[in-house]
N, C-alpha and C positions, 0 to 999 in steps of 0.2 A: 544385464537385462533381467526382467524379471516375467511374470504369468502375461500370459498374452492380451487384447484389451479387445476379446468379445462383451458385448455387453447386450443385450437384448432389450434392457428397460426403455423407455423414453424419456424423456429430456424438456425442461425447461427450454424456451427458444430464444430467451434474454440473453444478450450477449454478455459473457462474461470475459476478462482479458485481466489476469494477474502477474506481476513484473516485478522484478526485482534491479532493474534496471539494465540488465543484460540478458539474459533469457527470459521468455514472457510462453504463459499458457493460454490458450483463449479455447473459443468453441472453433470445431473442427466444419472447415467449408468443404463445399462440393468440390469447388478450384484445388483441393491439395489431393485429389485424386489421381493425379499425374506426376508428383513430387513423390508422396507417398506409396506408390507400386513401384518406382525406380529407387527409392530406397529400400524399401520391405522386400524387394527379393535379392535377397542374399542370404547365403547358404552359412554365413556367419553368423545372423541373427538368429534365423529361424533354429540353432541349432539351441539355444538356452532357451529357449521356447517351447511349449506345449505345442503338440502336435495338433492343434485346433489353427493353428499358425501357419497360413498356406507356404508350403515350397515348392515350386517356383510359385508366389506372388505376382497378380496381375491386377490389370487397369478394372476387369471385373470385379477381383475381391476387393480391390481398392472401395471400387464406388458401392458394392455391397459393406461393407464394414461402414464408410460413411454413413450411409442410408438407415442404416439401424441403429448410429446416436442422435443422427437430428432429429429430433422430437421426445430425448430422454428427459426425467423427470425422478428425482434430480440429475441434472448434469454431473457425471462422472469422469466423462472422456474426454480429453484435452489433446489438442495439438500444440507441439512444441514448436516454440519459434526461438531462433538465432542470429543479433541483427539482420531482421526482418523476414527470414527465411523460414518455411518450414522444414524439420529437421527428425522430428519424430512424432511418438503417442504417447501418452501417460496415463492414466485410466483409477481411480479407487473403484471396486466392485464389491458394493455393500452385500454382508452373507443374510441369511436368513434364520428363521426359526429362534431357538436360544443363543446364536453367534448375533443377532442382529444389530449389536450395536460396534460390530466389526466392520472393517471394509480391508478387503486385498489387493494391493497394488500392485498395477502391472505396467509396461513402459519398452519400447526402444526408441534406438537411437539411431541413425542411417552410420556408417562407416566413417564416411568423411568427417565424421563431426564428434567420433571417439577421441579420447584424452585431451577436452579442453574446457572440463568444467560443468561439462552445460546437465548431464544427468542429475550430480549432485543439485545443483540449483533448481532442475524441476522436482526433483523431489521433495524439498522444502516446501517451493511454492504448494505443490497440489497437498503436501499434510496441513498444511497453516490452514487452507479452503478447506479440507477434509474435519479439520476439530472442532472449525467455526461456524460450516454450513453443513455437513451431513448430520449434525448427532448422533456422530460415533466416538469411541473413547479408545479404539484400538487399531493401527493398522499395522499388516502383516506382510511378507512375502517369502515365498518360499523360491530358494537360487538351486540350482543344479550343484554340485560339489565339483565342476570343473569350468564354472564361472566365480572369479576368485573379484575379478575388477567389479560386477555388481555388489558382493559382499562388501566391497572398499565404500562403496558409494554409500549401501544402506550404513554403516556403521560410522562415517563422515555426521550423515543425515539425523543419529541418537535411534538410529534402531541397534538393541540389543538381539544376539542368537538365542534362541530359547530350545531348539531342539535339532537333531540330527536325528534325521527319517531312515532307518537303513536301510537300503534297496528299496527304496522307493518309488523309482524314476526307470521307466524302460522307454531308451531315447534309441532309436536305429538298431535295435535289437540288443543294445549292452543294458547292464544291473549298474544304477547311481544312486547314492546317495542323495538326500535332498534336504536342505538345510532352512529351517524356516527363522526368520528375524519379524521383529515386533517393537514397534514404538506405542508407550503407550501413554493417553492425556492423561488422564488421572490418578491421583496418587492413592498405592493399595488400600481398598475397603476391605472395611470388616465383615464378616460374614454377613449381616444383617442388609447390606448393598446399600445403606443410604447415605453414603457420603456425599457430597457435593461434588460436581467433576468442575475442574479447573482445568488451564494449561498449565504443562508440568513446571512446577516451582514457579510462576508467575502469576500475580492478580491483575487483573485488567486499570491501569489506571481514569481517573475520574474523565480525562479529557478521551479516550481510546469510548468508554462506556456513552460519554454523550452524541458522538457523533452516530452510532450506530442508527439505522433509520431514522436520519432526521434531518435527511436534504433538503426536504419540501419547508418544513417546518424553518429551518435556518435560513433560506432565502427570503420568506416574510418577516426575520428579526428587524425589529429598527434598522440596526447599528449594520446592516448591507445592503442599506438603498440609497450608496454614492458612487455605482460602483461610473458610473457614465462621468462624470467630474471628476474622480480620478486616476481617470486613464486618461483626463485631456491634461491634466499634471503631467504623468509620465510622458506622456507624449512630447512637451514641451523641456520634460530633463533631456531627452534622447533627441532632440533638435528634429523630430518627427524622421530618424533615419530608420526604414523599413527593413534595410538590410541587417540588422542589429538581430543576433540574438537571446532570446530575456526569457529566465526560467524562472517560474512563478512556485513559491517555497510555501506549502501550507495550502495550497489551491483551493482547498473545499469543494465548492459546487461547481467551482472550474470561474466564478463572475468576470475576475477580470482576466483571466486567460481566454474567454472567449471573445471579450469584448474587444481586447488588442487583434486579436486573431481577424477579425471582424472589418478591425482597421489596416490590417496588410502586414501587421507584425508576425514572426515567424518565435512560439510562444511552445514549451515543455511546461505543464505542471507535475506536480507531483505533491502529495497527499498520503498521512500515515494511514488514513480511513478507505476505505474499497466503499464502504456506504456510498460518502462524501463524492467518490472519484465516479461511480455509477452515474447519479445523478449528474455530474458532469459531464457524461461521456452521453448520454441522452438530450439531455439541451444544447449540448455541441451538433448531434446528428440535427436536432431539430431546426436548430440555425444554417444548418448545411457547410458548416466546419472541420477542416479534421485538426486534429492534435492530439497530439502525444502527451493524455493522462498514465502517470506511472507512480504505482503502488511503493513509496519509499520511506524511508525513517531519513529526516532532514540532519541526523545526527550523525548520521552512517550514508552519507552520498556516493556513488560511481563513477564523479565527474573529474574530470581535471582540467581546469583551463578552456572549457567546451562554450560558457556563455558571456557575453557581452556585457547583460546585463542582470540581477536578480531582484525579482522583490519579492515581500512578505508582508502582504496587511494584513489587517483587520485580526491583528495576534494571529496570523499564520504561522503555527506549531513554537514559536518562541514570543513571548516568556511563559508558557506553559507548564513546562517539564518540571518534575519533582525536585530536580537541585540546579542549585548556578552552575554546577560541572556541564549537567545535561544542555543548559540554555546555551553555553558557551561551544561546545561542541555545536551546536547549529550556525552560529556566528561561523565557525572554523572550516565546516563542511559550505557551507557558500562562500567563503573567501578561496576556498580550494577548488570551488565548482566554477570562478570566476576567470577571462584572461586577463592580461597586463590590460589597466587603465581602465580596470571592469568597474561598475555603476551597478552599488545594491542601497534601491530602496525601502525603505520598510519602517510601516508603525509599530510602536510599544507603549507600553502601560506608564503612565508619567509618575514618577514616586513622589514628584513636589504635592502632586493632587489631595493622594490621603491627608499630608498634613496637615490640611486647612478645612477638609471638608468629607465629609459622610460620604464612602462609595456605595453603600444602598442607598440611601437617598437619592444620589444620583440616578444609578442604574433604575430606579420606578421611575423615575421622570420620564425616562426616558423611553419606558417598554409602553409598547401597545398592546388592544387584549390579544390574547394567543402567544404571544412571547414567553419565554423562559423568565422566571423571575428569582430574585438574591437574596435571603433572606439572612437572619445572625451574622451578619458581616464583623467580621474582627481582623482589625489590618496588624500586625506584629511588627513592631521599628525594631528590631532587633534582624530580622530576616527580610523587611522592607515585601513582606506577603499576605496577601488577602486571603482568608477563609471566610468560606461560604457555603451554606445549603443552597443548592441548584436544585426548582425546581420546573419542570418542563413537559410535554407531552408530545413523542416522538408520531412521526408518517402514520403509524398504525393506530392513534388515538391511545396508548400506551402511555399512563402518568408516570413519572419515573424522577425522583429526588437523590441527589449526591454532590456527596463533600466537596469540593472543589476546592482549590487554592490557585494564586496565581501571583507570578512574583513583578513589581516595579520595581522600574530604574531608576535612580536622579539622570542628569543628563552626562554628568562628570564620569559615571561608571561607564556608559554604551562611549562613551568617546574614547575609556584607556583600554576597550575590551577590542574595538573595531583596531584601535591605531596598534595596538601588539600583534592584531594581526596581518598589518601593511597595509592597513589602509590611509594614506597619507591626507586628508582630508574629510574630516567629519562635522558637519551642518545638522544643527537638530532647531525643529523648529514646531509650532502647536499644531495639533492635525484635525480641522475639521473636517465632518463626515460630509462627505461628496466634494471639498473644495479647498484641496492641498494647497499652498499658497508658501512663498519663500516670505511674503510678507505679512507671515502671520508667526513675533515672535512667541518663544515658550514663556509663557506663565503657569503662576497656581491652579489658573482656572483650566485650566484643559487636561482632559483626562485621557487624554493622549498625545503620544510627542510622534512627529515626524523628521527622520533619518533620513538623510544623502550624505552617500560616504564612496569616496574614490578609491581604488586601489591605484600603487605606484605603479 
């Protein structure tokens, strides 16, 4: 455990909920004022804790601690959840003055739910929200020298110790040590402060960079106004069985995850974008649906054998990725997210298309005003991938141009890539927009193929 999670600011009131597919942070409600006093008092925790940290813990500090993050601004304070349960806090607390572009992290965990994981995992989740949404470039925490298992956690999580406080810490009347660890975004500037901040050793790829603010916008694209025709597809692959369940890979604004939802189907998405997965989780509430939007990389799944069925349109996260290795690992993570006899549908970029015909030209044909548009298009037969300047203007009116690449299949490759990985029957067939059809087959002309493929 780390510094305790007083906060006094206030708070955005946008529900926030970030997930990694097993432990999830969100905004902390009034209702976990009852879970959280019967966890929080314990003489266990309160003991790695700053004495700001009531002991004995009550149903009053409880709803007083509440009370004073709903309405923070930024959100900083997060309840931890564990399938389904709340389980503890987590907190970054931005410093001030010349520390300002710090934030210290503070966190517990209830008893029960020591040694299985779940610290380490909220403290990933709340740094990734901490690099991406506070505009800080440092977070910090400082452990008592007789909590060894939080040290484990931060040093899992790429915080490095940077200093030993001596006698720092006057805890029940003894002299501690206090040891402070430090993760940091950006890579060392130079005296002059103007380097650029990144995350560390990583550039945001073209497809991570587009979707940022631009749910509103991606809903009026063309190319996602079939979404109502192609769920009466799926619907008719799945013999309209309700009881079926189908995780939807690449989700975006959630289209057809809500739209099945809508029909009685029981629908998981998941989405590398939190933009993307926002905007979904708002038109979900607005529909008066629930579902389980969750923050994942389709590369790196938590599933095993859990759905029925998958699918992935409209280039949901694959064929995106920077290498065939990356595209394929998506294939492999929904074959393994799939049970026996599981059904994954899903379109892809058709590679017969470039050879006959202009994919800019196309793509203008086809964009309306306010759309994103393609310009220097150069398709590579050697790599079977499209490069392009992407140019587009995100939610916020924000004009924003970038590289973009994107890889096509022939049909011969998605059939040895699915069938190596058990799936014993693979169907590719031409995919128009709003009106998936078995009897419509692949040619030249369609600039996208549709996939049904069975597992054994």
């Amino acid at each position: 455990m780390s510094a305790d999670l007083t906060n006094e600011q206030t708070m955005k009131t946008n529900a926030i909920r970030l997930t990694d597919g097993t432990v999830t942070i969100r905004n902390l409600r009034r209702s976990d004022k009852y879970r959280m006093a019967e966890l929080a008092d314990n003489e266990k925790i309160s003991i790695n804790l700053r004495d700001a940290f009531p002991n004995p813990y009550t149903l009053a500090n409880a709803e007083e601690f509440i009370n004073s993050c709903i309405g923070q601004k930024p959100l900083q304070v997060f309840a931890i959840e564990y399938n389904g349960q709340y389980v503890g806090n987590i907190g970054l607390h931005i410093q001030s003055d010349v520390y300002s572009r710090s934030a210290e992290l503070g966190y517990f965990i209830g008893e029960p739910y020591w040694n299985k994981g779940i610290t380490t995992r909220a403290v990933n989740l709340i740094c990734e929200y901490g690099f991406k949404e506070l505009d800080i470039i440092r977070i910090f925490s400082s452990i008592f020298e007789y909590n060894p298992a939080s040290q484990r956690v931060l040093e899992k999580c790429g915080f490095e110790k940077e200093a030993v406080c001596k006698s720092a810490v006057c805890k029940k009347g003894k002299i501690f040590n206090e040891i402070r660890y430090a993760r940091i975004m950006k890579p060392l500037a130079e005296a002059g402060g103007n380097s650029e901040i990144t995350s560390p050793g990583k550039k945001k790829q073209w497809y991570e960079a587009l979707f940022e603010n631009y749910g509103q916008k991606y809903d009026a694209e063309s190319f996602t106004q079939g979404t109502a025709g192609e769920c009466d597809f799926i619907e008719k692959e799945l013999a309209f069985n309700k009881s079926l369940k189908i995780l939807d890979v690449g989700c975006g604004t959630g289209r057809h995850s809500i739209e099945l939802t809508k029909r009685g189907y029981n629908v998981t998405g998941i989405d590398l974008s939190e933009s993307q997965l926002q905007r979904a989780r708002e038109k979900a509430e607005a529909e008066n649906v629930k579902i389980d939007f969750l923050k994942l990389d389709a590369r790196s799944l938590p599933f095993k054998s859990e759905f029925d069925t998958a699918i992935m349109l409209c280039e949901g996260s694959f064929p995106l990725m920077e290498t065939d290795e990356m595209n394929f690992r998506i294939l492999e993570n929904v074959a393994k997210s799939l049970k026996k006899n599981g059904k994954f549908i899903f379109t892809t970029l058709n590679g017969l298309f470039p050879l006959y015909h202009s994919v800019q030209e196309f793509c203008d044909s086809e964009s309306k005003p306010g759309n994103a548009t393609y310009r220097s298009n150069t398709f590579d037969l050697m790599t079977f991938r499209d490069h392009n300047i992407t140019d587009f203007e995100d939610d916020l009116g924000n004009k924003k141009t970038l590289e973009s690449n994107e890889r096509y299949y022939v049909p011969s490759e998605i059939s040895w890539l699915l069938k190596s990985l058990g799936f014993v029957t693979v169907e590719i067939f031409g995919a128009k927009l709003g009106a998936f059809s078995r009897s419509n087959s692949l040619t030249t002309e369609d600039f996208e193929m549709l996939v049904i493929a069975d597992l054994q």
